[in-house]
C-alpha positions as CSV (number, residue, x, y, z in Angstrom):
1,X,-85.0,-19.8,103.0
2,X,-84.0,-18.9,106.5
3,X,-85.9,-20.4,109.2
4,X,-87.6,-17.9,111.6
5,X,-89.1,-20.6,114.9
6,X,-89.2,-23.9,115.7
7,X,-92.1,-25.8,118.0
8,X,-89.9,-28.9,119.4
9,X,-91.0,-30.8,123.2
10,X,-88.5,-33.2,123.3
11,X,-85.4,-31.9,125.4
12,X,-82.6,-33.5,123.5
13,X,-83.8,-32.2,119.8
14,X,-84.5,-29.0,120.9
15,X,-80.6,-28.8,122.4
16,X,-79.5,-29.9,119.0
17,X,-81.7,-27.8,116.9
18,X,-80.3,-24.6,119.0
19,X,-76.9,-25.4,118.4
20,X,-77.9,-25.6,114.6
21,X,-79.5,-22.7,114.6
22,X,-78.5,-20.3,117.2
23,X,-80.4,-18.0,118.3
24,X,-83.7,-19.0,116.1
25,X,-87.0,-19.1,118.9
26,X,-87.9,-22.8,119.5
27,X,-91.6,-23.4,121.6
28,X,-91.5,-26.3,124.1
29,X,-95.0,-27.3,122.9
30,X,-97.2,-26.7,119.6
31,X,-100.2,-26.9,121.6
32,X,-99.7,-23.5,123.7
33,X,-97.9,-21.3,120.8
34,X,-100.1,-18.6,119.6
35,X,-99.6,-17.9,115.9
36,X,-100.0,-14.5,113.9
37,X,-100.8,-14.1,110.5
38,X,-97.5,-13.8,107.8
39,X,-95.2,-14.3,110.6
40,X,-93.7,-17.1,108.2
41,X,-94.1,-17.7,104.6
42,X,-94.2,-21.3,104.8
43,X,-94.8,-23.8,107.3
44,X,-93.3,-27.3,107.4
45,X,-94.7,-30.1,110.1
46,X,-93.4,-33.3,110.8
47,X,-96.4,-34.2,113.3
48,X,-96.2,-37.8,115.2
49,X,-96.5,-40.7,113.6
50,X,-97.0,-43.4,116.8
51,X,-101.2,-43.3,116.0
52,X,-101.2,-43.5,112.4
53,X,-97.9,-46.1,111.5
54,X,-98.8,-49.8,111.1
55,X,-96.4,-50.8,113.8
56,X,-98.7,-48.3,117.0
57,X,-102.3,-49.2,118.0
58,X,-103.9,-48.0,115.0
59,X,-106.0,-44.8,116.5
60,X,-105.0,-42.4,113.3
61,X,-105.4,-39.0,113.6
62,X,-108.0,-39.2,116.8
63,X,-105.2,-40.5,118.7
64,X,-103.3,-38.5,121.8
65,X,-100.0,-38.2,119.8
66,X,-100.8,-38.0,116.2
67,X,-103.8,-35.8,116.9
68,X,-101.4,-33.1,117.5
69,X,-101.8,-32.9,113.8
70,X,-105.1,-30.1,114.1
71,X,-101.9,-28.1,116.1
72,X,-100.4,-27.6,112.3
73,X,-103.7,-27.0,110.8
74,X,-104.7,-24.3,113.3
75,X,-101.1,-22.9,112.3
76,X,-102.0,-22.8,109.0
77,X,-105.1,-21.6,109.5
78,X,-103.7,-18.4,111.6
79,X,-100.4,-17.8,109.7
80,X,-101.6,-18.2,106.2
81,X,-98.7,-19.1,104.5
82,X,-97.8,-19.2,100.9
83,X,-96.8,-23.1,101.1
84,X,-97.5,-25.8,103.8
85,X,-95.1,-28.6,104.1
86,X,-96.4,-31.9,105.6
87,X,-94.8,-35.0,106.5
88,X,-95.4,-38.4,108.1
89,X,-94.8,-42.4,107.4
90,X,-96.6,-43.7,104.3
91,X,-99.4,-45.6,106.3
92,X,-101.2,-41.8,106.5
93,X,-103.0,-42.9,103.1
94,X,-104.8,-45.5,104.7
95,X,-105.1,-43.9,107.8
96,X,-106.4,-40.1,108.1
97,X,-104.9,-39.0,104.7
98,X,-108.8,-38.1,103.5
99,X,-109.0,-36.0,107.0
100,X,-105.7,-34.3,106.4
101,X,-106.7,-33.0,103.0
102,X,-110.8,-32.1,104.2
103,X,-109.1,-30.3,106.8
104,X,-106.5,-28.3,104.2
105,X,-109.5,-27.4,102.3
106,X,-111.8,-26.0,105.2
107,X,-109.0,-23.1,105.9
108,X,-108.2,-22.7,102.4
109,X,-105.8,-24.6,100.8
110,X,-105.1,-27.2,97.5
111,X,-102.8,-29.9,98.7
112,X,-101.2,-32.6,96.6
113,X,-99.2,-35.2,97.9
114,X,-96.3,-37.9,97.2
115,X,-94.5,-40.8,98.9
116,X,-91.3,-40.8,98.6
117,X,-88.5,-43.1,100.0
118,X,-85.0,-42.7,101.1
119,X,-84.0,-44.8,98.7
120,X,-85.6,-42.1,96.0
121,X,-82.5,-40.0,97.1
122,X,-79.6,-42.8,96.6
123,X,-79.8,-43.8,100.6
124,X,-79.2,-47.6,100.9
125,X,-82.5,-48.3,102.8
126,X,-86.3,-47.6,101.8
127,X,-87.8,-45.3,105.0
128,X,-91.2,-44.7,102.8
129,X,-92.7,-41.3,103.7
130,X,-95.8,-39.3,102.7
131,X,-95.2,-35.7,101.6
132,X,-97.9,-33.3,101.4
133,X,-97.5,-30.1,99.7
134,X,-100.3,-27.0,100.6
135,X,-100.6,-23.6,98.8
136,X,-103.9,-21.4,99.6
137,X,-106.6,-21.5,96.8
138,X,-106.5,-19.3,93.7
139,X,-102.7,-19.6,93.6
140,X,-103.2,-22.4,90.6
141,X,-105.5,-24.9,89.5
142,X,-108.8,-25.1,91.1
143,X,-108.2,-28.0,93.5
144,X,-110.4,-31.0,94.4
145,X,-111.2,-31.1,98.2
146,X,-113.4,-34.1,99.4
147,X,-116.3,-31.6,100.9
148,X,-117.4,-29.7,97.5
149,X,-117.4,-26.1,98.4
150,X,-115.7,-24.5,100.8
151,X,-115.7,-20.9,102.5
152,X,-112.1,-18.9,102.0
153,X,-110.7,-17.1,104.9
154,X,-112.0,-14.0,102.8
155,X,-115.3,-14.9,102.9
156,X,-115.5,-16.1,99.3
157,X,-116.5,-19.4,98.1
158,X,-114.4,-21.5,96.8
159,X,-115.5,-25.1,94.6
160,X,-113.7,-28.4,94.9
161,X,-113.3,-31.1,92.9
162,X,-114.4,-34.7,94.4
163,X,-112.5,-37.3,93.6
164,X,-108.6,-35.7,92.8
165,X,-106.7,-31.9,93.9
166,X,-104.4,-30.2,91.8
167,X,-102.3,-27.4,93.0
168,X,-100.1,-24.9,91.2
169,X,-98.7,-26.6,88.6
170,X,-95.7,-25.1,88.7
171,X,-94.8,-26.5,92.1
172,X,-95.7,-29.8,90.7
173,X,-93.2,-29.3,87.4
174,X,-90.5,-27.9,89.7
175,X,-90.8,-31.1,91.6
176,X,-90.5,-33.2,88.7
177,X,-88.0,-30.8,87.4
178,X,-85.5,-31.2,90.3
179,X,-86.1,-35.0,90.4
180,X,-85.3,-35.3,86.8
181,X,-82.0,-33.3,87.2
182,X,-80.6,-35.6,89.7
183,X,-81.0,-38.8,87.1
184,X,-83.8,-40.7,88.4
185,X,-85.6,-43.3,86.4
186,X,-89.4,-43.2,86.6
187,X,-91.8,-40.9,87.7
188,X,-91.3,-39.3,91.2
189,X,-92.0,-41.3,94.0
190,X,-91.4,-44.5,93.0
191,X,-88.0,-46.9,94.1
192,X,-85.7,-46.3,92.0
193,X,-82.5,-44.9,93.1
194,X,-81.2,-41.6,91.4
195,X,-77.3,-40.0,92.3
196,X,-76.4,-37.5,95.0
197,X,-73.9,-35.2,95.2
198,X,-71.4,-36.8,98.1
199,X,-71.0,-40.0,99.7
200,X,-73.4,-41.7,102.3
201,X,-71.8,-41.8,105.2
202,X,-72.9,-44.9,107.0
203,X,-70.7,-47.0,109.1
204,X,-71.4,-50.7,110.6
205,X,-71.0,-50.6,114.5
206,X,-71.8,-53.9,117.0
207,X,-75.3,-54.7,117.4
208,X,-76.4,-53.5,120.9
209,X,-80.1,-52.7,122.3
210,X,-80.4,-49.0,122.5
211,X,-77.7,-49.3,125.2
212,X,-75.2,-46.7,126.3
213,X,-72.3,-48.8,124.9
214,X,-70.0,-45.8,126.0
215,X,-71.6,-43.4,123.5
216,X,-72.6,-39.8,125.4
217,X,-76.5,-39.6,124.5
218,X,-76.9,-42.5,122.3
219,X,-80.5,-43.6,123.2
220,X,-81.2,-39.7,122.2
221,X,-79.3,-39.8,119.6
222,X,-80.9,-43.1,118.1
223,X,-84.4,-41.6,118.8
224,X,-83.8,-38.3,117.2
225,X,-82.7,-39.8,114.3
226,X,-85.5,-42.0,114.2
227,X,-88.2,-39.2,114.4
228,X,-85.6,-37.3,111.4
229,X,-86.2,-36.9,107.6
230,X,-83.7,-38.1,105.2
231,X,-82.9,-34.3,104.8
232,X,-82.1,-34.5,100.7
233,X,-86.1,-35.1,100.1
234,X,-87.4,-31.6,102.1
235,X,-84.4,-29.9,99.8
236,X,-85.5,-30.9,96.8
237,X,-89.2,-30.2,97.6
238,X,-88.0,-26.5,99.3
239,X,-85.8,-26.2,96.1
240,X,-88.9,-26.7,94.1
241,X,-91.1,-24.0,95.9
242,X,-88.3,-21.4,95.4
243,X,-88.3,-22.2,91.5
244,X,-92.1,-22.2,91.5
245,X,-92.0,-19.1,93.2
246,X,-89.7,-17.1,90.4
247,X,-91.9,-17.3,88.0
């Protein structure tokens, strides 16, 4: 996969995802990028979590922050990608999952989705996360989407299934595929730890309050990494398209 454009607001990530990827486009704000149809083949969205996690006011998906979500779906909607990669903290089933997948369906698309924690990945901690995989209709199983029928950017009509969705099945198997080869017990999703290839590199350090404590950046630092994904959880996912995609 090679990343083609970023859409990043906050200064300091968008200073480290330039240096990362040089010379890739990155948009100050989702909200005023204009989107053109198979400019990208799949789209992945971290969108804010502050509205929908347990530990913010509790205002979902209608929230100011977390309502940047319909940004991603009018993404979709426009660029029609082959895949759709969502992600935010595990309280989205509770709170605005249902909307997230009506939403899916309405432009198009099957979704299925996991939670998944860092510790899924051999990561001494637990970071809980909901995953949502997308693909357009007609690319696998028929898929269950909350509203019944829906209306295909073609035109055509499409029928969902209430009460489940199913999507390509061979995304799903490459999932479980890739899970499997990495030695973890149980189905995917669930706690138990599997290997990984390398250490974790985690060091102890003095307990300070998000001061400077001589460190250039470390309140950025600290926050970036806070809004961040344990990255070995997107690769196996992105591993798992490209497999599904071979065949």
């Amino acid at each position: 996969m090679r990343t083609v454009a970023f859409c990043e607001i906050d200064p300091y990530c968008r200073r480290v995802l330039a240096e990362r990827w040089p010379g890739v486009e990155i948009h100050e704000d989702i909200a005023t990028r204009g989107f053109v149809q198979g400019e990208a083949d799949v789209i992945t969205a971290g969108f804010p979590c502050q509205d929908v996690s347990f530990a913010g006011d509790g205002a979902g998906l209608a929230g100011g922050r977390s309502g940047l979500y319909r940004h991603v779906i009018r993404a979709i909607r426009l660029v029609r990608p082959r895949v759709a990669v969502l992600e935010n903290v595990a309280a989205l089933l509770n709170r605005g999952l249902d909307e997230v997948v009506g939403d899916l369906a309405e432009i198009g698309y099957d979704a299925e989705w996991h939670c998944i924690p860092a510790c899924a990945v051999g990561a001494p901690h637990r970071r809980d996360r909901i995953w949502i995989v997308a693909i357009p209709f007609g690319d696998g199983q028929q898929g269950g989407s909350p509203g019944g029928e829906v209306e295909r950017a073609d035109g055509a009509q499409a029928r969902g299934q209430a009460g489940g969705v199913l999507i390509a099945p061979s995304i799903t198997d490459a999932l479980c595929r890739e899970f499997a080869q990495r030695g973890q017990i149980g189905r995917m999703g669930r706690q138990e730890s599997i290997s990984w290839d390398g250490p974790w590199e985690i060091t102890s350090e003095p307990f300070v309050r998000r001061g400077n404590h001589g460190i250039s950046n470390r309140a950025h630092r600290l926050r970036t990494l806070g809004n961040a994904v344990v990255p070995q959880i997107p690769e196996i996912i992105g591993r798992a398209i490209m497999s599904a995609n071979e065949r």
